[in-house]
N, C-alpha and C positions, 0 to 999 in steps of 0.2 A: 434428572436423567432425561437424555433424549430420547427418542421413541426412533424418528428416523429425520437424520436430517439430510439435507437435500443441499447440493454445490453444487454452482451454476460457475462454470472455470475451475476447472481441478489442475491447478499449476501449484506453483510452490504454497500459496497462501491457503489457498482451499485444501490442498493438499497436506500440510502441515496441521492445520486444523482436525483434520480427518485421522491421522495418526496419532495427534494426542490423547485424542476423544477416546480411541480406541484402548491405547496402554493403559487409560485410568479406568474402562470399563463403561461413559457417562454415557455412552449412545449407542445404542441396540442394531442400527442398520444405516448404511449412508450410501444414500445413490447421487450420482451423477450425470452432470448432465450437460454439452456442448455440442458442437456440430460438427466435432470427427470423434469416428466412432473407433477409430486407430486407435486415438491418443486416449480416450476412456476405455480402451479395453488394457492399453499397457498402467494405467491407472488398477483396474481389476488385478492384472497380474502383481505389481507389488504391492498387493494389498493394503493399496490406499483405499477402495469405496467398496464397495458390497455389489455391487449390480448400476447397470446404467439405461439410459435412455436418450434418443436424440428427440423426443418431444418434453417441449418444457410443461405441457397441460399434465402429461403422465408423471413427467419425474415432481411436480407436487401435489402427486397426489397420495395421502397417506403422512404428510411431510407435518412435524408439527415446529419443525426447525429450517429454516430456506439461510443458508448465505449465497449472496451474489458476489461472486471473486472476479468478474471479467474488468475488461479494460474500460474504460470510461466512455468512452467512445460506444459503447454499448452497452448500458449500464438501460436506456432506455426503453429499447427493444426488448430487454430479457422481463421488465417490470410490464411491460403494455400483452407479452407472451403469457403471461402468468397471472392476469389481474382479473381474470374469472374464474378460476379454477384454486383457488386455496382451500383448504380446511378451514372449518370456524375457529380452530385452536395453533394456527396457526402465525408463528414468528418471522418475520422478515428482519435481515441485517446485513448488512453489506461490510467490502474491506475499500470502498473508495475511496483517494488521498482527499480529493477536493470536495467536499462535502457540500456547499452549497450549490453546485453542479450536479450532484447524487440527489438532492433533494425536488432540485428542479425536475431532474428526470423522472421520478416518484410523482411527483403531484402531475405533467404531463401525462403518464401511462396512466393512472388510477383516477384523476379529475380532481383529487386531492388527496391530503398524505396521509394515510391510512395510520389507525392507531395503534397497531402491529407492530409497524415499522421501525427496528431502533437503525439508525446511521451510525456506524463505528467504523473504526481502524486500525489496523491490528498496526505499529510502526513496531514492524522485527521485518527482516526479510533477507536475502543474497542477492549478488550480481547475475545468479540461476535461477529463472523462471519459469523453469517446466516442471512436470509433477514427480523426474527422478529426481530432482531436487529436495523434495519435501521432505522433514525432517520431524520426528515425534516428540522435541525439543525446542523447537526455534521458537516460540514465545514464552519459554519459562522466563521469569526475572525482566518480561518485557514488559511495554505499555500496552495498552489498549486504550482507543479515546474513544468515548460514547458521545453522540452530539444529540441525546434526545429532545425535544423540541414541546410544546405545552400540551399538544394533545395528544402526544406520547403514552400509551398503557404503561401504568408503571411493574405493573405486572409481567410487560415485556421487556421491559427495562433489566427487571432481575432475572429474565431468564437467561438473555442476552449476556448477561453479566456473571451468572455462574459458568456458562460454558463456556468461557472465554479465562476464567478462574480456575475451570477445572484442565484448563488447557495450558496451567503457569503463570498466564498473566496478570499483571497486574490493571484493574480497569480504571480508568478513572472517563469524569465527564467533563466536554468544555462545551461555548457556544459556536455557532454554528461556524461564523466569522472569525471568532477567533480563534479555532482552530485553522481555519485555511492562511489565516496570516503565519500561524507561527509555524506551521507546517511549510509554507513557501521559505522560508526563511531557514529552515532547521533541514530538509528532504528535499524539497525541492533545489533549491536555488544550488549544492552540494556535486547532485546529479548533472544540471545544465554546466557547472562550470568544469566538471568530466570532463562530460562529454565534449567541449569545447575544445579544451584543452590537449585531448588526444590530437582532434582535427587539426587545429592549429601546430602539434606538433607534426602531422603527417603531413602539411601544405608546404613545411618547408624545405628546403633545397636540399636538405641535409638529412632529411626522413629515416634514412638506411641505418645512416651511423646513429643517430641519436636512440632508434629501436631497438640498435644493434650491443647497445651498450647503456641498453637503462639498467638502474638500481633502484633500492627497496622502495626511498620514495615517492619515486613514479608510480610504480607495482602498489604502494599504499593509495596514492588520488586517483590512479585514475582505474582502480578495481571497479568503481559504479560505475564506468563507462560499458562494463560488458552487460549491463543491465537491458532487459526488452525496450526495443527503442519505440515500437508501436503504443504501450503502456506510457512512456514517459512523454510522444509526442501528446496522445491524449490528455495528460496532467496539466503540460504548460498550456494549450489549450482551454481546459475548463478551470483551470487557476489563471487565467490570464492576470489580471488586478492585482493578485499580492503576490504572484510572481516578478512580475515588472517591478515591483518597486522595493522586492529585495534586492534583483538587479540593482537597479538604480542607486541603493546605498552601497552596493558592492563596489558600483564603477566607482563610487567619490571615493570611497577610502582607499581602493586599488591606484587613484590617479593622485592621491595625495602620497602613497606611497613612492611613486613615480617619482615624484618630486622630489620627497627629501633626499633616493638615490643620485639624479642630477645633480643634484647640490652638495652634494657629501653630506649629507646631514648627519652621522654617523652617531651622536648620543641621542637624536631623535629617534633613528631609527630601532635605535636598542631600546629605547621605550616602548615602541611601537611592537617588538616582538617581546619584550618580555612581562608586558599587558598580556597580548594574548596567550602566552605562555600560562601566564597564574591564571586566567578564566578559563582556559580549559582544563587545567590540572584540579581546579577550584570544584569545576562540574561534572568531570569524567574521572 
């Protein structure tokens, strides 16, 4: 049971956390906490959080629970805000994609990585990022990745991990690395090739018609393109490394596709699609 936990970004993830918490009973009070005091009071109003604050030293205080939900891009300023003022009994965890990026900012603000700290990931989410978005369901039957690290409390570890449990999901842990690889490759790389792809349909000549008369397919790729671009610019940023080189396998295989089109390659190609056909049917 929580006592009171504390969200730092009350949008969809924070937010969602905060409703689950609530329907199963696991946490007694949840304050909030960002830098519009709009957007935390319509938070108040659909009773996503209990009460708010726009000082980070106030909202943990009392907190025996902190997640940081904000974008990455700020992930550091909210830990260096808060790195004097915790309780002794107090848990730090995060929802950042890129994790060794999270961790750098952690040990920058704190001088090193406090044993508090667990780094996780809650991978459930929508193309809706704000806190009417959040939903008292979206992590049931989902992941959650824990990347705790050696001088990790493991006592933070399980706490971390029940309310994250008591929230539907299911947790599991990987290392720091390879969770950013396979996260570039599985979330990442998905989103960039969206987002692209809208672009590129919108640059060309034909923009009107091709909007004008898209069908489900389209509507199915390129739904993560309505995704926070502010959040997503900061990912490929602090993933740069195993972004680029899931890139990088994407263009070979996209350019060898290329190819056997030119050529008619036509029982290649059905290889080619109904590979990936059985591995996704295989996994999902």
């Amino acid at each position: 049971m929580i006592q009171q936990l504390t969200i730092f970004g009350v949008g969809l993830i924070g937010g969602s956390l905060a409703l689950a918490l609530k329907k199963v009973g696991y946490c007694q009070q949840v304050v909030g906490c960002s830098r519009s005091a709009d957007h935390l009071q319509k938070a108040v109003d659909l009773g996503v959080i209990d009460r708010y604050t726009l000082d980070p030293a106030e909202a943990v205080k009392g907190a025996d629970m902190i997640l940081i939900a904000v974008p990455m891009g700020a992930m550091q300023a909210v830990f260096t805000s808060i790195s004097d003022h915790l309780e002794d009994n107090a848990v730090i965890t995060d929802a950042g994609s890129a994790k060794g990026s999270v961790i750098a900012a952690a040990k920058a603000a704190f001088g090193k990585i406090p044993a508090q700290f667990v780094p996780g990931h809650p991978i459930a989410g929508r193309e809706k990022s704000s806190v009417e978005a959040a939903l008292d369901d979206l992590y049931v039957d989902h992941k959650v990745i824990l990347t705790p690290l050696e001088n990790t409390n493991p006592e933070a570890i399980q706490r971390v991990t029940k309310m994250w449990q008591a929230a539907g999901a299911e947790v599991e842990n990987l290392e720091v690395e390879q969770h950013d690889k396979v996260l570039a490759a599985t979330s990442h790389l998905p989103h960039i090739l969206a987002f692209s792809f809208v672009n590129s349909l919108a640059e060309s000549e034909h923009s009107e018609k091709i909007f004008h008369y898209v069908a489900g397919g389209f509507k199915d790729f390129s739904r993560i393109a309505s995704s926070d671009p502010v959040m997503w610019r900061d990912i490929c940023l602090e993933n740069k490394d195993a972004i680029l080189s899931a890139l990088n396998d994407y263009q070979q295989n996209l350019s060898n596709l290329a190819t056997l089109i030119k050529n008619e390659e036509g029982d290649a190609l059905l290889d080619q699609f109904t590979h990936a056909k059985i591995e996704r049917d295989k996994h999902l």
